[in-house]
N, C-alpha and C positions, 0 to 999 in steps of 0.2 A: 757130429761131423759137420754138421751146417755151423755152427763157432768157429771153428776151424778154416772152413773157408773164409770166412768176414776173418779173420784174424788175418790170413795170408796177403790177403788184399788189403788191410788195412796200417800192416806193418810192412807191405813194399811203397803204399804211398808215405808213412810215415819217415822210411830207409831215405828212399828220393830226395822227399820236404828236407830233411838234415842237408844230403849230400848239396841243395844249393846253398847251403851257408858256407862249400868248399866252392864251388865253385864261382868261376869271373861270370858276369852278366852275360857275356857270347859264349861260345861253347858249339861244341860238334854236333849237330840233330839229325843229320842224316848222313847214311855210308852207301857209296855205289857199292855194285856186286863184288870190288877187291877189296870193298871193307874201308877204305880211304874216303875219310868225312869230303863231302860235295857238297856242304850248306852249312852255314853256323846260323846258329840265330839265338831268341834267348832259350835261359838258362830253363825259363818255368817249363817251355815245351816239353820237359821229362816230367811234367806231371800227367802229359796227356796219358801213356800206357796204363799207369797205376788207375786212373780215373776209368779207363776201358774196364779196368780189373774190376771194381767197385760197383761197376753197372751191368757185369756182366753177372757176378754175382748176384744180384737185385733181379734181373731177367730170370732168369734159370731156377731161382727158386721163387719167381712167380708163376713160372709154369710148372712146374714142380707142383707147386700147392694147387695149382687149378686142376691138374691130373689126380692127383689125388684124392682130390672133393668129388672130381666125377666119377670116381672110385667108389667111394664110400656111397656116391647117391643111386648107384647103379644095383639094380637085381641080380643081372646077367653073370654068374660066374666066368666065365670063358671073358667077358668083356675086364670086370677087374685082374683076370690074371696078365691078361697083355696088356693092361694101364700100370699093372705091379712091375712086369718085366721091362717095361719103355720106359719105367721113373728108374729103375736100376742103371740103365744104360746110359740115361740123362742126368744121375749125379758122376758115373763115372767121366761122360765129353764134359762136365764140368770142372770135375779135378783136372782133365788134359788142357783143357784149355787154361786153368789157373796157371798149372803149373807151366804150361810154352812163356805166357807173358812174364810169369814169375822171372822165369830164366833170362828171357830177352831181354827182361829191363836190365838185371844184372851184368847182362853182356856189353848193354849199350852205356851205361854209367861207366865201365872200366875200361871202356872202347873211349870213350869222350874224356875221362880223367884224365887216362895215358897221352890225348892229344894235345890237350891244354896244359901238362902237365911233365912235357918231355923228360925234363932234369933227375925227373925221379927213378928215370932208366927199368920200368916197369917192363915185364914179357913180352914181348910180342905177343898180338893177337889178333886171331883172323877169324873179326867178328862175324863175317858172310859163312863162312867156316861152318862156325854155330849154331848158329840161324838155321841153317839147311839140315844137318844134324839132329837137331832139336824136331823139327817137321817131320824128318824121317822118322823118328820114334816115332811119332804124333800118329804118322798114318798105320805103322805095324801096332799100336797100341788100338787105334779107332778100330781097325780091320777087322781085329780080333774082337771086337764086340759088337760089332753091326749082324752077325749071324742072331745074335739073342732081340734085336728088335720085332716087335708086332706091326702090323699092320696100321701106321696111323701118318698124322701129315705134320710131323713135329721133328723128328729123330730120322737117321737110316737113310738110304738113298733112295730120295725121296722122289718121286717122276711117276704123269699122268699114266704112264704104262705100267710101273712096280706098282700102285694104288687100284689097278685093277681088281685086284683077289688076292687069295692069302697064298698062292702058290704062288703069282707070278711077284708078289711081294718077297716071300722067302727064297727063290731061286733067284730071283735077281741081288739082293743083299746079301745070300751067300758067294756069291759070283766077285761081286764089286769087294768084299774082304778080302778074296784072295790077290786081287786086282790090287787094293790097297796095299796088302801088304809085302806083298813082291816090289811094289812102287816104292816102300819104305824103303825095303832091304839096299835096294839097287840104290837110294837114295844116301843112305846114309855108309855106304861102302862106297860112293863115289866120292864122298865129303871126306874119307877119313885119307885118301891116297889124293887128292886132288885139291889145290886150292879155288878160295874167293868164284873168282867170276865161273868158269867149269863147272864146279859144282853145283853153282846155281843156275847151269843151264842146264846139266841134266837134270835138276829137280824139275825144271819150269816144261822142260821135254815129258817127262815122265805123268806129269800132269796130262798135259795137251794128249798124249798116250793115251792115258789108262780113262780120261773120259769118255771119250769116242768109245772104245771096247768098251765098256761098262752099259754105255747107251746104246749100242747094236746088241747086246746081248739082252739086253731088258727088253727092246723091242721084238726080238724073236721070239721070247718068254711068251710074250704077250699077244703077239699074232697065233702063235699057237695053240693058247687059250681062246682065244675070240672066233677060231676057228672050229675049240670042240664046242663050243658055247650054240655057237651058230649052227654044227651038225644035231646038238644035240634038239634043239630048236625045228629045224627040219622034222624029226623022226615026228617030231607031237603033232 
């Protein structure tokens, strides 16, 4: 599976490198939120994403291997079982995150051809559209597996409150999944009835949203811990 990923990444930069032998030296780099390029500049700047791709790669399975050595150096069964379950979780935000870039380079090479490239009378495409769509899976996919994280400061929704203890860990990151992915759903049903700019504000809403709840719930979580912590501290 780790081949796999270096392949994915290594054949979108490769995809790109070709595509600038199509393309003219200026080119479309950036799209406001109706998807209508607002910057040309050069052509190489499409190697930036694939280059993200390749080093995100290289991150993820440095930590990866570093989780797993402290696995293997460790006595503690209960400690390797949640370093086993947090490396699970952390190759699958690997695949999500390969696969969002994978897409968006694809979106943006056929967003930027079709501009440079009028006469060719190519579909319409509303690349903010995508984009948004794209994220929304990203977070009903994340959602769903942030319930299987452990207790650590790598992965999951991470904050000095959830890092408290393993309960206010696990109720706060069950919490935040369902928070995610109702954010997805609402995210990517607004995308599918709504164009460009709209949709990217309800995504950017839905954000701004489900932080705050996320963060007032983990902090309840966790006063209410510190609370029996502290009663129970009293009784002794």
């Amino acid at each position: 599976m780790k081949i796999i990923k270096w392949i994915m990444a290594i054949l979108t930069l490769v995809t790109t490198a070709i595509m600038l032998f199509v393309f003219p030296d200026t080119i479309p780099v950036h799209f406001d939120i109706n998807g209508i390029a607002d910057r040309w500049g050069s052509k190489y700047e499409m190697l930036v994403l694939p280059i993200i791709m390749l080093l995100s790669v290289a991150m993820f399975e440095g930590i990866t291997k570093f989780y797993r050595k402290k696995a293997d150096e460790s006595d503690n069964e209960k400690q390797k079982a949640e370093i086993s379950s947090n490396v699970k979780v952390l190759n699958i935000t690997t695949w999500i995150i390969l696969l969002v870039f994978f897409v968006m380079n694809i979106f943006f090479l056929y967003a930027s051809y079709s501009q440079v490239y009028p006469e060719k009378y190519l579909p319409e495409f509303d690349v903010m559209r995508a984009v948004t769509i794209t994220m929304g899976i990203t977070f009903v996919v994340m959602g769903n597996y942030m319930t299987k994280t452990r207790r650590n400061s790598t992965i999951g929704f991470r904050f000095p409150w959830t890092l408290y203890n393993d309960t206010t860990w696990n109720k706060s990151n069950r919490f935040a999944s369902y928070v995610m992915m109702i954010a997805g759903v609402i995210i990517i049903i607004s995308a599918i009835f709504v164009k460009g700019i709209v949709s990217t504000i309800i995504m950017l809403a839905s954000l701004l949203i489900s932080i705050p709840i996320m963060m007032i719930y983990a902090y309840i979580v966790y006063r209410d811990e510190r609370k029996k912590d502290d009663e129970g501290t009293d009784k002794e």
